[in-house]
N, CA, C and O of each residue as an XYZ file, in Angstrom:
608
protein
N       0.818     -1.188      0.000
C       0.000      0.000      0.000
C       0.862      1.251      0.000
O       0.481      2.275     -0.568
N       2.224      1.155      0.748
C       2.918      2.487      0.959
C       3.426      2.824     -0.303
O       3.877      3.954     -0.491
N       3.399      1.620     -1.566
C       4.027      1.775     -2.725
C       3.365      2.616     -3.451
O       3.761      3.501     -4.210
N       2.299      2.266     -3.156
C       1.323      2.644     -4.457
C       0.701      4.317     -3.932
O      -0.021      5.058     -4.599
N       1.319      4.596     -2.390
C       0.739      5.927     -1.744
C       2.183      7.194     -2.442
O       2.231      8.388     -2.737
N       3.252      5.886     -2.429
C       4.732      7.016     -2.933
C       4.620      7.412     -4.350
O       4.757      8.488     -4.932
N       4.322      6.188     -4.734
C       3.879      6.234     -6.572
C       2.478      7.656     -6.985
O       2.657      8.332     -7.999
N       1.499      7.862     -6.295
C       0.609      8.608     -5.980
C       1.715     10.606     -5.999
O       1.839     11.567     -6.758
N       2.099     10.258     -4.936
C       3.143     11.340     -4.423
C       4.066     11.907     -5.037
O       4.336     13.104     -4.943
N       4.626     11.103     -5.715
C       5.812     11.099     -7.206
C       5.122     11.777     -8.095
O       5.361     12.880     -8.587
N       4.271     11.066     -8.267
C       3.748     12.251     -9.933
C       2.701     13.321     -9.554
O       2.112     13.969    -10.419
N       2.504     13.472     -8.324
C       1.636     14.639     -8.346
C       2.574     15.516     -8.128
O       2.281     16.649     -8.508
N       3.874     15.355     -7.518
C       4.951     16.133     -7.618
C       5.579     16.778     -8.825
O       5.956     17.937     -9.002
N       5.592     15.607     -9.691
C       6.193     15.833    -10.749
C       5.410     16.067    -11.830
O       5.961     15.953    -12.925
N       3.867     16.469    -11.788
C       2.358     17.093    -12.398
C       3.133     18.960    -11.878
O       3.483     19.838    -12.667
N       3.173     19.005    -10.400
C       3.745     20.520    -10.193
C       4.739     21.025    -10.672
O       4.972     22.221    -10.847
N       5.341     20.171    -10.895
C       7.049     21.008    -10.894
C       6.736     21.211    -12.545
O       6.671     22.357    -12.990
N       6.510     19.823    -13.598
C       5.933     20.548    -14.683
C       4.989     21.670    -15.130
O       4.966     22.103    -16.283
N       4.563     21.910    -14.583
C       3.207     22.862    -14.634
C       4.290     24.417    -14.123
O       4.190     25.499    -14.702
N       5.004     24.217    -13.252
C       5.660     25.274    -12.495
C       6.483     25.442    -13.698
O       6.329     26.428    -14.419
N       7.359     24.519    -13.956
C       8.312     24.807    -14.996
C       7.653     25.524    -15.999
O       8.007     26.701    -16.069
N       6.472     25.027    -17.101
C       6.118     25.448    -18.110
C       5.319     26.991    -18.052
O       5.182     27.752    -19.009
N       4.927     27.171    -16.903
C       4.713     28.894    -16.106
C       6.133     29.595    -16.454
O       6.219     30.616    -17.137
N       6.899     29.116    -16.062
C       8.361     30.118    -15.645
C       8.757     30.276    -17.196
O       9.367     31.318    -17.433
N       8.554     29.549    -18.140
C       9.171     29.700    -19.547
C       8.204     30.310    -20.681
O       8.487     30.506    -21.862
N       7.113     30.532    -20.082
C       6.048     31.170    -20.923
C       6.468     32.886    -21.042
O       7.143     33.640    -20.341
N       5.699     33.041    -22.288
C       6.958     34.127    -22.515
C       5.266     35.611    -22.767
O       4.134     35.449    -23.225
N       5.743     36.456    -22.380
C       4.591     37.285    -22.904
C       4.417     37.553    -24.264
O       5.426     37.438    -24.958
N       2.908     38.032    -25.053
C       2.942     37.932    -26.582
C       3.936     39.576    -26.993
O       3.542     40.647    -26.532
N       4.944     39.507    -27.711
C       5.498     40.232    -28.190
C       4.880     41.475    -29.094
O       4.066     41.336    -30.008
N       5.502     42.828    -28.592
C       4.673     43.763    -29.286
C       6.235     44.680    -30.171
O       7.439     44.452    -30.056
N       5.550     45.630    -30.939
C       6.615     46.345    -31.389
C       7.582     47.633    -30.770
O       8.491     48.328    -31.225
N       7.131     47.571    -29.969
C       7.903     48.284    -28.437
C       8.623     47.462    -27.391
O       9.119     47.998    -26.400
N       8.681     46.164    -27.612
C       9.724     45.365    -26.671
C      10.618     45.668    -26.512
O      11.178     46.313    -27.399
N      11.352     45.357    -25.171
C      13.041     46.345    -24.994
C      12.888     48.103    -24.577
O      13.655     48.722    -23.840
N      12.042     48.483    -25.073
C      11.634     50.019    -24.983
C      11.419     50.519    -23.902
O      10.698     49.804    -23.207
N      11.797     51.657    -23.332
C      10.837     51.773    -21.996
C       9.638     52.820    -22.607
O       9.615     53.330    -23.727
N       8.811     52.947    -21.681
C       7.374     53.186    -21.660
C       6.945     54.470    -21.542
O       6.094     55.057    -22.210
N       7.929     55.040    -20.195
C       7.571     55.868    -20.318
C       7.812     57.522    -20.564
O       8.880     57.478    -21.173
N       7.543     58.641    -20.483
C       8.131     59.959    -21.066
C       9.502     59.978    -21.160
O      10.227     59.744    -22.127
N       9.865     60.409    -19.580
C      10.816     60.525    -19.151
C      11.805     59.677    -20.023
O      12.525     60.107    -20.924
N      11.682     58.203    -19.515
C      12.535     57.091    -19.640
C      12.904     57.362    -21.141
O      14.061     57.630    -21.465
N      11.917     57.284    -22.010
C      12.276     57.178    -23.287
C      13.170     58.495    -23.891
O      14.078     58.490    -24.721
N      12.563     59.604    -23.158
C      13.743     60.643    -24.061
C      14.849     60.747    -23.420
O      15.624     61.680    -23.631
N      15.098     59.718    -22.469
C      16.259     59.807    -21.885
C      16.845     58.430    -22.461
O      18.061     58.476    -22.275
N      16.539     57.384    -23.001
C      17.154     55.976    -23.630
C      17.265     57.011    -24.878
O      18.407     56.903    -25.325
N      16.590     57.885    -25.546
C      16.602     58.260    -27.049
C      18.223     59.270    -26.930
O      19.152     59.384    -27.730
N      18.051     59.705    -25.929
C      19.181     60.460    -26.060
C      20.316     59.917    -25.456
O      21.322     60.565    -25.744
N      20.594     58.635    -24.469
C      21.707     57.815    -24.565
C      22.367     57.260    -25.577
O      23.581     57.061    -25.634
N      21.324     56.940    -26.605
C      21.913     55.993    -27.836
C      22.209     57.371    -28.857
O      22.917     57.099    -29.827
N      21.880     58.418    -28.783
C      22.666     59.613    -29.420
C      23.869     59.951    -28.840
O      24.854     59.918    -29.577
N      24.005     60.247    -27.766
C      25.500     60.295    -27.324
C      26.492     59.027    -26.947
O      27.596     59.272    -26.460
N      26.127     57.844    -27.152
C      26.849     56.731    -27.778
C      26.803     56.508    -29.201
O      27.225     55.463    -29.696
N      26.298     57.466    -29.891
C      26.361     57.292    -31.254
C      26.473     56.583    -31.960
O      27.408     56.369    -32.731
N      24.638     55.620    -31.688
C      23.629     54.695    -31.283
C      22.632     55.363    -32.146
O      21.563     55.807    -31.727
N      23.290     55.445    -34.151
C      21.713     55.848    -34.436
C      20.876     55.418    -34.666
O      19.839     56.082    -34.684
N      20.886     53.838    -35.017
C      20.287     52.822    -35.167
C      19.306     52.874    -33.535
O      18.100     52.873    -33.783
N      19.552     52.908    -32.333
C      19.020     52.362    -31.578
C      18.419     53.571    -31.514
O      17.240     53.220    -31.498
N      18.409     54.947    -31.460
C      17.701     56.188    -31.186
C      16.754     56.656    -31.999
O      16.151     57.713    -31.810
N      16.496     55.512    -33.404
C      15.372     55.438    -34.858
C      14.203     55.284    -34.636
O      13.257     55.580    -35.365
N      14.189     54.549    -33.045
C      12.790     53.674    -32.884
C      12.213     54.757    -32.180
O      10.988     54.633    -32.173
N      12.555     55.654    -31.652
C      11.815     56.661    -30.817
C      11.208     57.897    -31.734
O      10.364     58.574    -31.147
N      11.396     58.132    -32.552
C      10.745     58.906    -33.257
C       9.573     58.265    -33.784
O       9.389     57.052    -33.879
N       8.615     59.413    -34.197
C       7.431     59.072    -34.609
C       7.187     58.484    -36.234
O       7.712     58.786    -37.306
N       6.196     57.563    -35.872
C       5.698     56.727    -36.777
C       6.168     56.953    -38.497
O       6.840     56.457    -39.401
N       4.878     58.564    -38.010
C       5.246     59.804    -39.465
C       6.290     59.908    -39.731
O       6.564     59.590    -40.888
N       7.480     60.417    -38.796
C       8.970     60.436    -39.278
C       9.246     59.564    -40.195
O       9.173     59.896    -41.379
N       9.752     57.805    -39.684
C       9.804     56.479    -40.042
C       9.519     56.166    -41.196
O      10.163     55.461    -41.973
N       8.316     56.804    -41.376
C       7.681     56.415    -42.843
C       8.503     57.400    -43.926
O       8.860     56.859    -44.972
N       8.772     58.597    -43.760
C       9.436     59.252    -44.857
C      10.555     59.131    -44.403
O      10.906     59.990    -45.212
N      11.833     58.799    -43.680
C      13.273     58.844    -43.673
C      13.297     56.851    -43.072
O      12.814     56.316    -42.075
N      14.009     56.348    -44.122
C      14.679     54.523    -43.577
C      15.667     55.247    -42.938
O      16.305     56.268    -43.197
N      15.596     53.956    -41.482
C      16.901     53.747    -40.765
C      18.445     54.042    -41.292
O      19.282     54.812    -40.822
N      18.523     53.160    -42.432
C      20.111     53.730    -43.187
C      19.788     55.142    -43.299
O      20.017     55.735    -42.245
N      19.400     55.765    -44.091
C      19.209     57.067    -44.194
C      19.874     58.125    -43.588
O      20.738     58.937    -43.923
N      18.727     57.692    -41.854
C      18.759     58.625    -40.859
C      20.116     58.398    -40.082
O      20.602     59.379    -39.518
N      20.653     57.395    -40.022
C      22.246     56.952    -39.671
C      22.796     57.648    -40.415
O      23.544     58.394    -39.784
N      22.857     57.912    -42.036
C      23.904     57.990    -42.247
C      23.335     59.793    -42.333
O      24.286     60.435    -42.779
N      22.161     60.702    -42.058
C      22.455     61.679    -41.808
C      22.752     62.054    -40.471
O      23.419     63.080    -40.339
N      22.352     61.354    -39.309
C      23.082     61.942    -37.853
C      24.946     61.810    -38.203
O      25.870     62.622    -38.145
N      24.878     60.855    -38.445
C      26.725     60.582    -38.518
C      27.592     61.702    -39.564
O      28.808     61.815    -39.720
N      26.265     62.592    -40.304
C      26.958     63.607    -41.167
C      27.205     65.599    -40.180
O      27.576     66.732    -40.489
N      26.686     64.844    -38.947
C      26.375     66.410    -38.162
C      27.518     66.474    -37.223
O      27.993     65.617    -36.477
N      27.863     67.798    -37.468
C      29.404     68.199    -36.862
C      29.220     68.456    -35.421
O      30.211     69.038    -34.982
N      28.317     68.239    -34.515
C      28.236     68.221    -33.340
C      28.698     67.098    -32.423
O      28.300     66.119    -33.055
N      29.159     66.726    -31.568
C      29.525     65.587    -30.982
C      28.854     65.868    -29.444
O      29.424     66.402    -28.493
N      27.382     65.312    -29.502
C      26.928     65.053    -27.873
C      27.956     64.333    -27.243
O      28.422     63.345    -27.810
N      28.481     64.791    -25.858
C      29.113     63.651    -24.601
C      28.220     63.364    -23.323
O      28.404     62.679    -22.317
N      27.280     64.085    -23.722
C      26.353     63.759    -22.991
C      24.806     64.490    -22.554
O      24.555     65.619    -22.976
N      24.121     63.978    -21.952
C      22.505     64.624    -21.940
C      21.815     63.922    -20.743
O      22.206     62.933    -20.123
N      20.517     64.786    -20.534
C      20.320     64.365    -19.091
C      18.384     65.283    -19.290
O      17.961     66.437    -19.358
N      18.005     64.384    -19.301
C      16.220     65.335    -18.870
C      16.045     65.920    -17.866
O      15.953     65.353    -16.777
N      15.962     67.224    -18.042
C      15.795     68.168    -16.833
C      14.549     68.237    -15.902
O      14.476     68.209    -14.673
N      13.198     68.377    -17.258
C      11.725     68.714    -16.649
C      11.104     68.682    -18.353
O      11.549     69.017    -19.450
N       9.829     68.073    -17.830
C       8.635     68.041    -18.564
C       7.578     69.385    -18.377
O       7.525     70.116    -17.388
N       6.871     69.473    -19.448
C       6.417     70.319    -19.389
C       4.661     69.922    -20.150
O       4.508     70.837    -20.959
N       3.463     69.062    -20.206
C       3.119     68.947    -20.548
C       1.442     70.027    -21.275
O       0.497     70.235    -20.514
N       1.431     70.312    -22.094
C       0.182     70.757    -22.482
C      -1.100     69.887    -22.211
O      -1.854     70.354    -21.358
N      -1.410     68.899    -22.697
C      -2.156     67.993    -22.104
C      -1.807     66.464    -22.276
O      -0.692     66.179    -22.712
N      -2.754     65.410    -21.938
C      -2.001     64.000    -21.304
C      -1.424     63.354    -22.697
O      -1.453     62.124    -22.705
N      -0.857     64.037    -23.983
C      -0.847     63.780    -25.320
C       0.186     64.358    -25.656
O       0.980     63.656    -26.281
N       0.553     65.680    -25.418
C       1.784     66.251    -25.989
C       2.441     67.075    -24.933
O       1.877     68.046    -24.429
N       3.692     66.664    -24.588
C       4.520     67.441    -23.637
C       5.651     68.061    -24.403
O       5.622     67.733    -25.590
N       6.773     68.967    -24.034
C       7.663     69.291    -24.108
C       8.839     68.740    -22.733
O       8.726     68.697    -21.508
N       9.674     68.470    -23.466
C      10.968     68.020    -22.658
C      11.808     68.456    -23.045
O      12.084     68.430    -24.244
N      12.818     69.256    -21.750
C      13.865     69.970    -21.502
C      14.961     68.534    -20.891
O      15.037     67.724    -19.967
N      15.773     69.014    -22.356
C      17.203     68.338    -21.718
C      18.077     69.076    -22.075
O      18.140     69.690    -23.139
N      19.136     69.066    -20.832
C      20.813     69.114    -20.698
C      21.614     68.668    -21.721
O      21.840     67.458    -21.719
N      22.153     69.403    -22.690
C      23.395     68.164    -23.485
C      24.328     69.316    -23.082
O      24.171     70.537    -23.054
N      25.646     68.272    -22.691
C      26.868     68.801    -23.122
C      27.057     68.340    -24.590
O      26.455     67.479    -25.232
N      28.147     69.232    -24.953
C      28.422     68.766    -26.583
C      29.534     69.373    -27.028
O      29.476     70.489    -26.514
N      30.681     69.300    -27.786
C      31.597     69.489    -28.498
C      31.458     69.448    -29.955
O      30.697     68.684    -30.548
N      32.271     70.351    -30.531
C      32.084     70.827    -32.263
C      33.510     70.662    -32.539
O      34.372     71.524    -32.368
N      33.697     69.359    -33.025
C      35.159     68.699    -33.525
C      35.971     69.858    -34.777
O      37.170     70.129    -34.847
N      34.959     70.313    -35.562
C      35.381     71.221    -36.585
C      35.222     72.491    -36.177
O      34.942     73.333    -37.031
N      35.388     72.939    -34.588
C      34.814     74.554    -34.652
C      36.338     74.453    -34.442
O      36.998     73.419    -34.339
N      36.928     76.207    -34.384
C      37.851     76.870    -34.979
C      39.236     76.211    -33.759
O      39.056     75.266    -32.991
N      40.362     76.899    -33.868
C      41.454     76.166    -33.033
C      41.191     76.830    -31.727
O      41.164     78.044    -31.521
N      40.955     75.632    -30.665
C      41.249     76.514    -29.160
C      39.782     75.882    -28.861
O      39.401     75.606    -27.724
N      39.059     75.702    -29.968
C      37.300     75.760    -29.645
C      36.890     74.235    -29.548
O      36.134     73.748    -28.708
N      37.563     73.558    -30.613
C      36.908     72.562    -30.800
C      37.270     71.489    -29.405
O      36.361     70.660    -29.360
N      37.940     71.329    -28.661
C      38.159     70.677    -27.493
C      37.569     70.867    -26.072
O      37.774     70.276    -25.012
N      36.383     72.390    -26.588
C      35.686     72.852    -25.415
C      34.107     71.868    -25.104
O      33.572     71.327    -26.072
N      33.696     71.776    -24.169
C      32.722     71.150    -24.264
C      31.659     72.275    -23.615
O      31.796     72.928    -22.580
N      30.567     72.276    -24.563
C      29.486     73.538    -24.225
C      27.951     72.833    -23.625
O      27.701     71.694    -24.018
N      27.374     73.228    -23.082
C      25.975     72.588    -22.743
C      24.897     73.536    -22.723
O      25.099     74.630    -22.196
N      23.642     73.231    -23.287
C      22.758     73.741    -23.715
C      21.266     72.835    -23.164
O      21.168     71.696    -22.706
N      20.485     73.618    -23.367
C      19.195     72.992    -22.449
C      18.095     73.176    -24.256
O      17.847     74.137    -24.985
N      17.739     71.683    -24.300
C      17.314     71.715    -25.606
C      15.649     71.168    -25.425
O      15.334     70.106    -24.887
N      14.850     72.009    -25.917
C      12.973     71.838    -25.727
C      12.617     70.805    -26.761
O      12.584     71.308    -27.884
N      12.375     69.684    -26.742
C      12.083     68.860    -27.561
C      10.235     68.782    -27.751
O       9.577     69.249    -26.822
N       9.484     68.181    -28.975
C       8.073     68.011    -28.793
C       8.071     66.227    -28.479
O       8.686     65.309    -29.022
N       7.429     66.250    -27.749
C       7.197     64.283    -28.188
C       5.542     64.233    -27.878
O       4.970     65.031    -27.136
N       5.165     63.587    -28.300
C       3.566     63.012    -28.772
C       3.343     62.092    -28.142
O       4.356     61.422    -27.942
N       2.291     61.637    -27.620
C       1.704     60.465    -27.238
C       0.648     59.631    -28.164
O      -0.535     59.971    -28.138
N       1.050     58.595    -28.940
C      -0.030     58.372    -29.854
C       0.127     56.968    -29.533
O       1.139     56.309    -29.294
N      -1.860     56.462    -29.608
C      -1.737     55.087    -29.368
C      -1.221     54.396    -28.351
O      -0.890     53.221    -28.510
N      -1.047     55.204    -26.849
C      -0.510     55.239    -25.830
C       1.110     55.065    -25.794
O       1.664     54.488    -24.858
N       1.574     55.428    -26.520
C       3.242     55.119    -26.558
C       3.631     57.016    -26.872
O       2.842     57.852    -27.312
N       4.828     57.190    -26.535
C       5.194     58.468    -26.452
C       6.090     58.413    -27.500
O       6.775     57.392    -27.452
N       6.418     59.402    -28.759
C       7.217     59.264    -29.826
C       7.719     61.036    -29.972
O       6.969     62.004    -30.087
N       9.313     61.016    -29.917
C      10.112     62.133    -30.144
C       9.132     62.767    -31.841
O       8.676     62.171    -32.816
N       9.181     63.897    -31.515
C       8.940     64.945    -32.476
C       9.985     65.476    -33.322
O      10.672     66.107    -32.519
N      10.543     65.607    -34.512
C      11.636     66.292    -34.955
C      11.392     67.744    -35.577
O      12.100     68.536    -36.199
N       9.899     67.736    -35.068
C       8.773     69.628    -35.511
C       9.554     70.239    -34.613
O      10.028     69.760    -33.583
N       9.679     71.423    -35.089
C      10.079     72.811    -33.657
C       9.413     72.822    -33.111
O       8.256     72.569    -33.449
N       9.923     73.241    -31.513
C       9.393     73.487    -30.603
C       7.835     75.023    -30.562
O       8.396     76.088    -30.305
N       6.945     75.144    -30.667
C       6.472     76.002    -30.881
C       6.225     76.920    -29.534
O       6.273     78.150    -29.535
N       5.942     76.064    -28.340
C       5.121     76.366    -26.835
C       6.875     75.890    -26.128
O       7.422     74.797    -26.281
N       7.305     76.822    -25.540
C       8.317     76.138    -24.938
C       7.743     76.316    -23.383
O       6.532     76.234    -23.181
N       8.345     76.475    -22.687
C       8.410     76.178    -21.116
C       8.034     77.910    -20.984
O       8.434     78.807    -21.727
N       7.133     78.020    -19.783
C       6.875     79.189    -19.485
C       8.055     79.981    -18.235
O       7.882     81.145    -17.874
């Protein structure tokens, strides 16, 4: 009887641990924002890391849809990599939103101009830059429109 109570015990064990296992490896359904972060902040701050690692490939996906559709990835690589500015770095200061759809974001870049004149080009300057980004379809996407409404 104790055989057939261990035999019982064994596979209801081994009913859990499968069931547990096949939980832990289930994967969520994949969307086209995976890897991305979500939200304002986060994103114009990943958009502008992979610009000052000069990361244009990875800083493509944050712009908006509209952009995307009129400039391909090669393209837009090979026009950031044509701009004489050299970000070393950037930092989001403050949001500024109009309503729950379109904000403005203030960031920090330091930056250097490899081709500005002798004495200059080794200086590093920083500037506080008003970006538009959109909220469409609940995802937030960099604007490359001028700023029209900046920060009051």
């Amino acid at each position: 009887m104790k055989t057939k109570l261990e035999n019982l015990a064994r596979l209801g064990f081994g009913l859990v641990l499968v069931v547990l296992l096949a939980a832990g490896c289930a994967t969520a359904p994949r969307t086209a924002n995976d890897g991305l972060p979500q939200g304002l902040e986060e994103r114009a701050q990943a958009r502008w890391d992979h610009l000052v690692e000069r990361d244009f490939y990875g800083a493509y996906p944050y712009y908006t849809p509209g952009f995307r559709q009129t400039m391909d990835e090669r393209d837009f690589n090979f026009d950031m990599q044509r701009r004489p500015v050299r970000w070393v770095e950037a930092e989001v200061v403050a949001t500024d939103c109009e309503n729950e759809d379109e904000c403005i974001v203030a960031v920090r870049v330091g930056y250097r101009v490899p081709t500005a004149p002798a004495g200059q080009s080794g200086m590093k300057l920083y500037r506080i830059l008003e970006e538009q980004w959109l909220r469409i379809d609940g995802q937030w996407w960099y604007t490359a429109a001028p700023v029209v409404r900046g920060f009051d």
